[in-house]
N, C-alpha and C positions, 0 to 999 in steps of 0.2 A: 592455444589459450593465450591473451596478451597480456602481458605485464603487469596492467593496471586489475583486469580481473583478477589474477591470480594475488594480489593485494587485498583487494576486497574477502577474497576468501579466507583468506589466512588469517585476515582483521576480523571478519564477524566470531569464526571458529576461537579466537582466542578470547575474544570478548565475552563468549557465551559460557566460557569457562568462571567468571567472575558469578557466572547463578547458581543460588544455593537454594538449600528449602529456606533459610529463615530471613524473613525481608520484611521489611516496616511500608506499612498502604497511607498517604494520608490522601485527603481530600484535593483536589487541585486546584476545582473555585468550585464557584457555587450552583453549577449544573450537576455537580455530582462528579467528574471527572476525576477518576484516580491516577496515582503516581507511587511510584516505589523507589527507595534509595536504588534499585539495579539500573532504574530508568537515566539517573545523573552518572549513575557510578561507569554505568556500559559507553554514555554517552562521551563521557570527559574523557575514559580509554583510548575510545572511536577518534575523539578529535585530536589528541596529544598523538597519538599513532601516523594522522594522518598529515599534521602539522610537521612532525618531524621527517615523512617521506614526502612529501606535496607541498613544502614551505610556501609555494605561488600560488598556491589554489585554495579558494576562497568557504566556506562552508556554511548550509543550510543546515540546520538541528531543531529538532522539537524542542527541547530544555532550555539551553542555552544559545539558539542563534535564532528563533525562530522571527524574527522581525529581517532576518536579509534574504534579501532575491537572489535568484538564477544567475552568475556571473558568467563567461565565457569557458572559464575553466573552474570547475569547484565540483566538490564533493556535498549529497543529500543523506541527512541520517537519521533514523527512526530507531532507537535503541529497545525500545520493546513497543512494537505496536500489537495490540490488541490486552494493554495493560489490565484491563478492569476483566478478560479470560484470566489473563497471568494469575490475579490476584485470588483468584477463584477457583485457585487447582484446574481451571479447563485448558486443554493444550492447544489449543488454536489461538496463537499467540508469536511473535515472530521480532527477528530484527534484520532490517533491513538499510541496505545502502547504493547509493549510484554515485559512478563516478560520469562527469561531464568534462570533455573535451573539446574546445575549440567550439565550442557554443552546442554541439552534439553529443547524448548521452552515448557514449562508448563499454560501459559495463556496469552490471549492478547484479546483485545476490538478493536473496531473501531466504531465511534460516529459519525453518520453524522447529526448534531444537526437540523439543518434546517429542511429536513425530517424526525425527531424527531425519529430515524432506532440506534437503539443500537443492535449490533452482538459483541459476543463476546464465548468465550470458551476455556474447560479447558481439562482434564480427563472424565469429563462425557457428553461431547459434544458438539456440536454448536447450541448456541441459535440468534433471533434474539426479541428483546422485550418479553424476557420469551418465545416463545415461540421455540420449538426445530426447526432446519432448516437442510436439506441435498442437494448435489447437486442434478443435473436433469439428465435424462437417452437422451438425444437428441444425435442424431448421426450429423456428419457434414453436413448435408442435411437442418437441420434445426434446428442448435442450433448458438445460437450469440457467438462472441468472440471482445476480444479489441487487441490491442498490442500499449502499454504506455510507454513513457520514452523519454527520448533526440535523442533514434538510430529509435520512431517507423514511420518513416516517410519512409524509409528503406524497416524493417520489414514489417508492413502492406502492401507495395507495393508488400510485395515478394508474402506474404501469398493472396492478390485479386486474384493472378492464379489458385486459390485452392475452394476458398470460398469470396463470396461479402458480406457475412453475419456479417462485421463489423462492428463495435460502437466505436465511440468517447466520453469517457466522461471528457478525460484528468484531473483523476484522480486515484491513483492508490489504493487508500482504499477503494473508489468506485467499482471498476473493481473485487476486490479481493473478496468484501464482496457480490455482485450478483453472482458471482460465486459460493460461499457457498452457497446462498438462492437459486439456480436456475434459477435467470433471466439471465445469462451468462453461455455459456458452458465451456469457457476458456480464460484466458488472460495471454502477456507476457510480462513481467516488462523490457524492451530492456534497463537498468544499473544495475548499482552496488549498490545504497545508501540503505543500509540493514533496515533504518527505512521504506524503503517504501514498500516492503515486506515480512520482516519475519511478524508480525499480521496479514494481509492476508492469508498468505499462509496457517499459521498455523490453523486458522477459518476455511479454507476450506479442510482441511485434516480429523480436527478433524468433520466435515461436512459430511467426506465420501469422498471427489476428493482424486487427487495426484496431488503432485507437483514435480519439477526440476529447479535443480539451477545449473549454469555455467557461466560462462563470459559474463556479459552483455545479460543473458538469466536468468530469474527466473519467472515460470511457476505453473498456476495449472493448473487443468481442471477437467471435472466432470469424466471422466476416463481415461484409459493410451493410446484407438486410440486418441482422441481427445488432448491428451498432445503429443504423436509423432508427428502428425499434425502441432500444432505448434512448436515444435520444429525443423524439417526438415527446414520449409516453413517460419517460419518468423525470422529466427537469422539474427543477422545484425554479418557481419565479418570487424573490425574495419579496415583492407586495405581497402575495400568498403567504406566507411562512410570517410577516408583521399582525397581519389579521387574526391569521393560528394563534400566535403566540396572545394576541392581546383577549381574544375569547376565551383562551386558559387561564387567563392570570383574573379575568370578571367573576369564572367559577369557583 
């Protein structure tokens, strides 16, 4: 295990120690998006932790960095993704982090504390609770898929003409990390917010899948028919999603 993962590990496992039952929800804007003081409090740990081992390395965050890019060397952090499960007593809910190195992702974790599920990997692969994990060989006949994000309401519609064999868990560290272990054959991240994907993705690669990333499309899957698949069949094309949205707001 290298350095930097075993960093990541130690960092999410102490950070998850700061959640308690009693936490304050407020609204985030005005889609409805929740947020919890553990969201800032996990977050500001995660970077003051990271600042102080990684001074050079630059950092992506949902709370507070979420307006900076990918640098060559920098760390990505999702302090509770699948916030609005959290809020909800549901436990599919997670925090996740990747470390990048020399412009390539070299390690990242994904913690879903509840179901007590630590996946994480580096150079010598994907594990899930120590123990090694790869994807599944399932062809689209019978292998599950999600498509997550603000456009999957879109996407999922497109891809039902293809396969009904969708899952909801509206969460995207969730979706990412079954996909590495097997219990998903693919999902497609329908935004941009790179902490909600590169640790996924990167678990599932070093797993054995593939992934793809484009505009409001960032993808794995347990192979490349299964990643074409969704890729034809669930992009959301943002002219579509302006139209959506302005025929909802006539009604």
């Amino acid at each position: 295990m290298s350095n930097d993962l075993k960093f990541l590990i130690e960092l999410v496992k102490d950070a998850s120690n700061l959640i308690t039952d009693e936490f304050e929800v407020k609204v985030k804007d005005d889609k409805g998006d929740l947020v919890t003081n553990f969201d800032y409090e996990i977050e500001k740990y995660m970077i003051d932790k990271i600042k102080s081992n990684y001074p050079d390395f630059s950092i992506v965050s949902e709370e507070y960095n979420s307006k900076e890019c990918l640098t060559d060397n920098c760390f990505t952090i999702d302090p509770i993704d699948g916030t609005i499960n959290f809020a909800h007593n549901i436990p599919l809910w997670g925090i996740q982090v990747a470390c990048i190195r020399n412009k390539k992702t070299c390690a990242a974790v994904i913690y879903l504390p509840r179901l007590n599920e630590l996946y994480y990997a580096d150079e010598n692969g994907a594990f899930l609770n120590d123990t090694s994990i790869s994807v599944n060989n399932c062809d689209l006949n019978k292998g599950l898929y999600t498509v997550e994000g603000p456009g999957k309401m879109l996407g999922s519609f497109k891809m039902q003409k293809i396969s009904r064999h969708c899952r909801d868990f509206y969460c995207a560290a969730v979706n990412f990390a079954y996909v590495a272990c097997g219990r998903l054959s693919g999902t497609n991240f329908v935004w941009d917010t790179l902490w909600d994907y590169v640790p996924g993705q990167y678990i599932v690669e070093q797993a054995g899948g593939v992934i793809y990333n484009n505009i409001k499309m960032h993808i794995a899957a347990n192979n490349e028919d299964f990643l074409q698949i969704l890729k034809e069949n669930s992009s959301v094309n943002t002219d579509e999603e302006i139209i959506i949205s302005k025929k909802a707001k006539e009604k």
